[in-house]
DRENVO-352885 format. One record per residue: chain; residue number from 1; x, y, z of N, C-alpha, C in turn. Coordinates in Angstrom, 2 decimals, always signed. Example, Ala and Ser with C-alpha at 12.3 -4.5 7.8 and 13.67 -1.06 7.14 Angstrom:
BEGIN
  unit  pos      n_X      n_Y      n_Z     ca_X     ca_Y     ca_Z      c_X      c_Y      c_Z
     A    1   +13.19    -5.69    +7.80   +12.30    -4.50    +7.80   +13.20    -3.30    +7.80
     A    2   +12.85    -2.25    +7.08   +13.67    -1.06    +7.14   +12.90    +0.03    +7.87
This chain:
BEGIN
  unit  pos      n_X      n_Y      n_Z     ca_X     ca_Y     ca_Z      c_X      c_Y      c_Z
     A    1   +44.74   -42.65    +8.56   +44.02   -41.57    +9.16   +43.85   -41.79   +10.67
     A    2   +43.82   -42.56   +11.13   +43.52   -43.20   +12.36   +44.28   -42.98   +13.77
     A    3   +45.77   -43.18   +12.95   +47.04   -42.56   +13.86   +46.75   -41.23   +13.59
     A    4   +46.64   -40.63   +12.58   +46.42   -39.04   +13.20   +45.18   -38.73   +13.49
     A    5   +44.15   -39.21   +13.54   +43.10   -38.55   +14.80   +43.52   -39.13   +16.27
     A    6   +44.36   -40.27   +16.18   +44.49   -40.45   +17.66   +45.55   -39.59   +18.11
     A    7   +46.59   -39.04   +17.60   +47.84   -38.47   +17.83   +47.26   -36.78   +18.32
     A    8   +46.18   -36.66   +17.33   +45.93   -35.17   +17.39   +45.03   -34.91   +18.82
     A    9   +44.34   -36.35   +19.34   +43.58   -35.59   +20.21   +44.04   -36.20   +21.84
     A   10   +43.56   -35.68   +22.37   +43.94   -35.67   +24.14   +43.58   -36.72   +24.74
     A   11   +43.90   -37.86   +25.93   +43.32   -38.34   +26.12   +42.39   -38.35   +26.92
     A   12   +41.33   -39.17   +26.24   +39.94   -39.04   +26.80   +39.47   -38.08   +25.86
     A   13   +39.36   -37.50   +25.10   +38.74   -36.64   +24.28   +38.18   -37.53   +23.14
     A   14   +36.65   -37.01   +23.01   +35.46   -37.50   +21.79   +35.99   -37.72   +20.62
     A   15   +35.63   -38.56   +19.86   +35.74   -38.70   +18.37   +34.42   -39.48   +18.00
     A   16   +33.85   -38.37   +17.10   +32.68   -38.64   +16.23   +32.47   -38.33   +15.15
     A   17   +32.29   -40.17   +14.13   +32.26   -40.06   +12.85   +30.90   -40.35   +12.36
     A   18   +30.67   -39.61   +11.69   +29.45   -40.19   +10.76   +29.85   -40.63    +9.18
     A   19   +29.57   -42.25    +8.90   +30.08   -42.58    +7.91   +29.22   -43.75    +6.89
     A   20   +29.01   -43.90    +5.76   +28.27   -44.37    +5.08   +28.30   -46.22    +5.60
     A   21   +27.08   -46.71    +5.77   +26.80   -47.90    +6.21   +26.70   -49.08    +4.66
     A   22   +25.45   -48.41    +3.76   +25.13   -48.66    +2.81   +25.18   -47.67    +1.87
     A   23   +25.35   -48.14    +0.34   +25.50   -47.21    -0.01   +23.94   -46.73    -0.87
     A   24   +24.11   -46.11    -2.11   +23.35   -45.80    -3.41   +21.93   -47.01    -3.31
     A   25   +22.81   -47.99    -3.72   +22.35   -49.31    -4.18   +21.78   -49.89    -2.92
     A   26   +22.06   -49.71    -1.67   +21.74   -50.58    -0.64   +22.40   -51.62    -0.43
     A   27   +23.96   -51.21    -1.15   +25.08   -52.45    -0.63   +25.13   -52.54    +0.67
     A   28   +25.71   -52.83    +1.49   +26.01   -53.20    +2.76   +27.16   -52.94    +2.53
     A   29   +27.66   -52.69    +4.45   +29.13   -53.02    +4.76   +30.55   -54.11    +4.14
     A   30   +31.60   -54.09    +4.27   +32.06   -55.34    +3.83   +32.48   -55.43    +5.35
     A   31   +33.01   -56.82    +5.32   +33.50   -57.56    +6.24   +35.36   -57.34    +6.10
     A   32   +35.62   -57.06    +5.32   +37.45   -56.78    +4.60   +37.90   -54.92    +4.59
     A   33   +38.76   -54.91    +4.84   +39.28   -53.72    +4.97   +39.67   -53.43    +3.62
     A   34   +38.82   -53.50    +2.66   +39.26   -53.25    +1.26   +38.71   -51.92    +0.79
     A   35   +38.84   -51.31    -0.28   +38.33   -50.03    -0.62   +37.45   -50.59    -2.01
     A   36   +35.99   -50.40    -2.01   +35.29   -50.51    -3.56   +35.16   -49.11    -4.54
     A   37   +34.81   -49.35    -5.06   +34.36   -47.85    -6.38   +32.91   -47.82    -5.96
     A   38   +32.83   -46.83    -6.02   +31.62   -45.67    -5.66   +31.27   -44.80    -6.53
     A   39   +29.98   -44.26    -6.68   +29.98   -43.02    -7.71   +29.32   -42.25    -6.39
     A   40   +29.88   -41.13    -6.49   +29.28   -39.70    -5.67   +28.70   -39.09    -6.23
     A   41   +27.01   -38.96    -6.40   +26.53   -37.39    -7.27   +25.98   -36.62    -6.60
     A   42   +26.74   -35.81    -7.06   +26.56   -34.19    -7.02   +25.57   -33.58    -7.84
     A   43   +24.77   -32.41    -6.67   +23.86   -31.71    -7.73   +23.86   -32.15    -9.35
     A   44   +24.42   -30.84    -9.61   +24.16   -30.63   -11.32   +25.88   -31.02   -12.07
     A   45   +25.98   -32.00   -11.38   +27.39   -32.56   -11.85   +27.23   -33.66   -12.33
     A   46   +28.25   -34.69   -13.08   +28.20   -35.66   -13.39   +28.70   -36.55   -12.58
     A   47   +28.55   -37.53   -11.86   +28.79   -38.74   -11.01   +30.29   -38.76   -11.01
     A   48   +30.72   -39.04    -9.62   +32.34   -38.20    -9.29   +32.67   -40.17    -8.64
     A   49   +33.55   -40.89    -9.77   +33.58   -42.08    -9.45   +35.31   -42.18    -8.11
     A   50   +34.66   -42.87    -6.86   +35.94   -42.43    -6.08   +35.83   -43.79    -5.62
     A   51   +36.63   -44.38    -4.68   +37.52   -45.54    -3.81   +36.93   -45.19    -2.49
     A   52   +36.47   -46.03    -1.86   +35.41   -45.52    -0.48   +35.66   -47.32    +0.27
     A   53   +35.80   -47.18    +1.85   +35.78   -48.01    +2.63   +34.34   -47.98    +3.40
     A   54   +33.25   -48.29    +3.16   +32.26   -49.01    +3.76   +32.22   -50.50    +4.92
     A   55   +32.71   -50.22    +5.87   +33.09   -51.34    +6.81   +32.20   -51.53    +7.92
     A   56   +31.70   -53.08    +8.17   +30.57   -53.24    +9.09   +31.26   -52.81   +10.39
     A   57   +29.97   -52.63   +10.79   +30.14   -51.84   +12.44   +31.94   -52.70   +13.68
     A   58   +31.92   -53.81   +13.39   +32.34   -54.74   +14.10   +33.96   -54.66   +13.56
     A   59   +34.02   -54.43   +12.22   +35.19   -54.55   +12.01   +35.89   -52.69   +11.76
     A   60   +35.08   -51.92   +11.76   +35.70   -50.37   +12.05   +35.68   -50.22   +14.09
     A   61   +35.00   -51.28   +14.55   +35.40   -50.81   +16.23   +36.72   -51.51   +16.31
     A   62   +36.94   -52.58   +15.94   +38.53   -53.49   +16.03   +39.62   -52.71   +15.47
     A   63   +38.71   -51.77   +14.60   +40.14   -51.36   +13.78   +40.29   -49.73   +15.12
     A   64   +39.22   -49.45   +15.24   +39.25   -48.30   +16.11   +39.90   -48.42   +17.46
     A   65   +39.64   -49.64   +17.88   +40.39   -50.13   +19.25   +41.52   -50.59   +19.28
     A   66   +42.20   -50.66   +17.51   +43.57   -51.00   +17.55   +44.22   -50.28   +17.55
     A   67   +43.74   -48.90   +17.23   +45.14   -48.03   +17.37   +44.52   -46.91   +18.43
     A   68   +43.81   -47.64   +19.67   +44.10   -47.08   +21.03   +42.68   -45.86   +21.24
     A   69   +41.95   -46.06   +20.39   +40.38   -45.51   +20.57   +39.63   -46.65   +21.64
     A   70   +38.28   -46.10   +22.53   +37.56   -46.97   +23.42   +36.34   -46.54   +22.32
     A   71   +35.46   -47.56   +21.67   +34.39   -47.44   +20.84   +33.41   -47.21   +22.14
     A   72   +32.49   -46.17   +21.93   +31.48   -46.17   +23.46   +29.92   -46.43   +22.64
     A   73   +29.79   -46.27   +21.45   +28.27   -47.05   +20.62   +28.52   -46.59   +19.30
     A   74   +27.66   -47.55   +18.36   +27.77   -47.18   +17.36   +26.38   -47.79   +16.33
     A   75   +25.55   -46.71   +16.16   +24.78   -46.23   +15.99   +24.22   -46.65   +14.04
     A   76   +23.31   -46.91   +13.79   +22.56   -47.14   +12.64   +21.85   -45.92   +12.44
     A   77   +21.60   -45.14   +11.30   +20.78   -44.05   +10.97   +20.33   -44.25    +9.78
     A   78   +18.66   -44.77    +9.92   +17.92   -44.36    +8.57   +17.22   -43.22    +8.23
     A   79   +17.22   -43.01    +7.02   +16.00   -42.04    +6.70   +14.79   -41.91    +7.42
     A   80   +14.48   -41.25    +8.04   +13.09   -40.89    +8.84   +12.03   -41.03    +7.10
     A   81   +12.41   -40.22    +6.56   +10.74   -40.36    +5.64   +11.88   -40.69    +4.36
     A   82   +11.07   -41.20    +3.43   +12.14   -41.13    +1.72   +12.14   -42.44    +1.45
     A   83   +13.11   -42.68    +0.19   +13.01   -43.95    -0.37   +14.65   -43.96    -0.47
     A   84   +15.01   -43.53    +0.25   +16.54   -43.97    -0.28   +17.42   -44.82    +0.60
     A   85   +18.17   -46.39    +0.34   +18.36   -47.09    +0.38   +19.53   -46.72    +1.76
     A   86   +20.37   -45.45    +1.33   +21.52   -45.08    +2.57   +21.47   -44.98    +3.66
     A   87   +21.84   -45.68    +4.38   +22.40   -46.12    +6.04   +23.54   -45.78    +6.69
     A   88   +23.34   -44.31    +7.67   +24.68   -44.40    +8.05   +25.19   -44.62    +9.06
     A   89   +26.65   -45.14    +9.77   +26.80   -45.25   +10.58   +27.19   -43.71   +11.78
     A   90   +26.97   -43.65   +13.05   +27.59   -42.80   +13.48   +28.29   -43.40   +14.94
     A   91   +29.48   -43.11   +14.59   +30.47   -43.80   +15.74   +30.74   -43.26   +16.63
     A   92   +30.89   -43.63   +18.21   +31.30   -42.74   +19.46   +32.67   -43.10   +19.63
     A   93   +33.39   -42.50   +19.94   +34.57   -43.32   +20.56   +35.68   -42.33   +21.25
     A   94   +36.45   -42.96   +22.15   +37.13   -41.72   +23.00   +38.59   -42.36   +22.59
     A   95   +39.44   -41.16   +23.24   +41.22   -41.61   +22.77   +41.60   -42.05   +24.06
């Protein structure tokens, strides 16, 4: 995905992701560029089990600066009020 957001945009032009830090459970990031199982629920659906990359801050800017992105911050977001464990990241970065 990476080569094509960099391919698609101009240089010097924004790229901003907002992307899961922790998940459900209050896993954390991994440190490995691996993909875990996840369950996604949906409203009034049954739990939609998918393959999801959760990657600490440090190792999605290396990967972002390898294929020619400048990371400019990257950002922690908790819940203002609630009990729910999810943390997300939101990334700055230019082409």
């Amino acid at each position: 995905m990476l080569p094509s957001l960099r391919d698609g945009l101009r240089p010097g032009a924004p790229l901003v992701l907002s992307l899961l830090h922790t998940d459900l459970h209050g896993r954390g990031p991994s440190t490995d560029v691996a993909p875990r199982e996840q369950m996604i629920l949906l409203r009034d659906d049954p739990p939609l089990p998918v393959h999801m990359w959760l990657l600490a801050p440090q190792l999605r800017e290396d990967l972002l600066t390898g294929y020619g992105f400048r990371v400019e911050a990257v950002d922690l977001l908790h819940q203002p009020e609630g009990n729910t464990p999810v943390i997300l990241q939101l990334v700055r970065a230019r082409r």
